[in-house]
N, C-alpha and C positions, 0 to 999 in steps of 0.2 A: 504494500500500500504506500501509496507516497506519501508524504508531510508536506502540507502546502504551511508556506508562509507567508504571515499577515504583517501593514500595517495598519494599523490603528491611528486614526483622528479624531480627537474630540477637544474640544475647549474645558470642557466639564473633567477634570481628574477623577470626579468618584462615575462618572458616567463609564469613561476609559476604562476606569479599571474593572468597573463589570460586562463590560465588554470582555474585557484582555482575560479573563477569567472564565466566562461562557467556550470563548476559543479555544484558550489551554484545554479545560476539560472535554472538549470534545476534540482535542486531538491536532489543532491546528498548533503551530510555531510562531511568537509574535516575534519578527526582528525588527520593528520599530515602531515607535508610539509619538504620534506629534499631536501638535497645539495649535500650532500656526501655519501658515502658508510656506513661509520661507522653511521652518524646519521639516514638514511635512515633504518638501520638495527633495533637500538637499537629502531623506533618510529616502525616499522616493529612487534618486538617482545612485546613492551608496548600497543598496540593500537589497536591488532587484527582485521585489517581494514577487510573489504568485498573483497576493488580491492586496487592493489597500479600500479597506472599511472605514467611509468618513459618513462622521457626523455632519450632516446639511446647515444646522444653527451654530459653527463656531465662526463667528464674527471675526474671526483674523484669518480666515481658510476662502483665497479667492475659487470655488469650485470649477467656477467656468474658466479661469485658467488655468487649474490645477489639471482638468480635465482635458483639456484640449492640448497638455504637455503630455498627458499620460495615453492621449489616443495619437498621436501623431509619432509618437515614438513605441507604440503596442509595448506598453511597460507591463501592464498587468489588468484584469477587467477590474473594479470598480462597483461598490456597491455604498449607495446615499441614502443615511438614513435621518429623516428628518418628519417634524412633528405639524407641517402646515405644506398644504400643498402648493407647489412653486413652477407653474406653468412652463418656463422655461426649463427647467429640469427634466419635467414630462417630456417635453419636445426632443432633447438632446436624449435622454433616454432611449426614444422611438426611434433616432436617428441613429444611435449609436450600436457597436458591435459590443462595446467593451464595457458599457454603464449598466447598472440596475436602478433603481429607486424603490426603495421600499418606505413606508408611512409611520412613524411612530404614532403609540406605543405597540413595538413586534413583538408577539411570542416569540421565546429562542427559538425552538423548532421551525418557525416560519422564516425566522435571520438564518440559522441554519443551511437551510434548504435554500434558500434565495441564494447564498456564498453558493451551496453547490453545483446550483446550477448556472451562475456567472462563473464556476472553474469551470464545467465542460463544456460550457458556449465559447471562452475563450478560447482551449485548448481546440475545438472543435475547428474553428475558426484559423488558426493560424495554421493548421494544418491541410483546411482549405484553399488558403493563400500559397502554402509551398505546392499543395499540388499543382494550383492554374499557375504558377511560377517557371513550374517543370514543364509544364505541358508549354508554355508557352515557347519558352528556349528550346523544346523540341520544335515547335513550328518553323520559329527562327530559324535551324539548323537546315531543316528538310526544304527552305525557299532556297538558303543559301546553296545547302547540298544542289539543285533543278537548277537553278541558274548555272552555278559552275559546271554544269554535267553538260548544260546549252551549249557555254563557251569552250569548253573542249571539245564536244561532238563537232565542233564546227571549227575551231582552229585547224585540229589535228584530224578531222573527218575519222572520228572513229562510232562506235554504236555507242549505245544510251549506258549500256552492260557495261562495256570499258572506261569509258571515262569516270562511271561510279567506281570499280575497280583501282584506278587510276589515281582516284581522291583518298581512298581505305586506306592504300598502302603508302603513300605520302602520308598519311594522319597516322600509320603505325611507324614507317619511317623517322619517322621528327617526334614521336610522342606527342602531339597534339591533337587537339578535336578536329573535326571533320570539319565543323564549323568553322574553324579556323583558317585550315586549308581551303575552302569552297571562297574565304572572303581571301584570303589572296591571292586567289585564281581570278576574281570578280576585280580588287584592284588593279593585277597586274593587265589585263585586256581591257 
């Protein structure tokens, strides 16, 4: 089983710490707990947590820039718990991969559950992203590869068979990707 680790936001110290306590006992790791914007960020960027659990009402916690450092850089998903409902937050919520909103006062089991499902939506998520990543440098490759198979079928008049041939053993030759070779068959013509 993994150990996901948190950090913890709140202005409130006795709020934090029944938080940071709810967490422990059910198994999570807190490696960091902030107050503020600035220290929330700086344990944010030192601490590469898994989720960071911020309280919505701590008046020195900018969220929406907090949020938009932490979705631009896919640090971790993101779970806001606050006791008034705050329309932009729903918005960025709806919009977001990486955000939850939940409503105080949460039964644990409901905070609980809501963290577990912002970890498998993120995980879910980024592993989405490497796939169409993959797939897409495979596309990349396979135009590169058809163009360069053009310009050789056609420099050196041979079949569509050899000049892919042609591109392999150069990309095993040199240790490089196909990709590689196809683009400097494409620069060099």
């Amino acid at each position: 089983m993994h150990t996901y680790r948190l950090i913890v936001t709140a202005a409130d110290e006795n709020y934090r710490t029944k938080l940071k306590q709810l967490f422990i006992r059910s198994g999570y790791v807190i490696v960091g707990e902030g107050d503020n914007f600035a220290n929330t960020l700086r344990l944010i960027r030192s601490r590469k947590p898994d989720l960071i659990v911020i309280d919505g009402e701590s008046p020195d916690v900018n969220i929406a820039e907090l949020l938009y450092v932490i979705e631009s850089d896919k640090i971790a998903p993101v779970v806001i718990l606050t006791s008034k409902l705050q329309q932009y937050l729903v918005n960025k919520a709806k919009e977001s991969w990486f955000f939850s909103y939940v409503m105080k006062p949460v039964a644990d089991q409901v905070l609980l559950s809501a963290i577990e499902v912002a970890l498998a939506n993120f995980e879910r998520i980024l592993k989405m992203e490497q796939e169409i990543e993959k797939l897409k440098n495979t596309l990349e490759t396979r135009k590169a590869v058809d163009k360069a198979k053009g310009i050789l079928m056609e420099q050196l008049q041979i079949t569509e068979e050899e000049a892919y041939k042609h591109i392999r053993k150069k990309s095993m030759d040199k240790c490089v990707s196909m990709k590689e070779i196809a683009e400097g068959i494409i620069l060099a013509y």
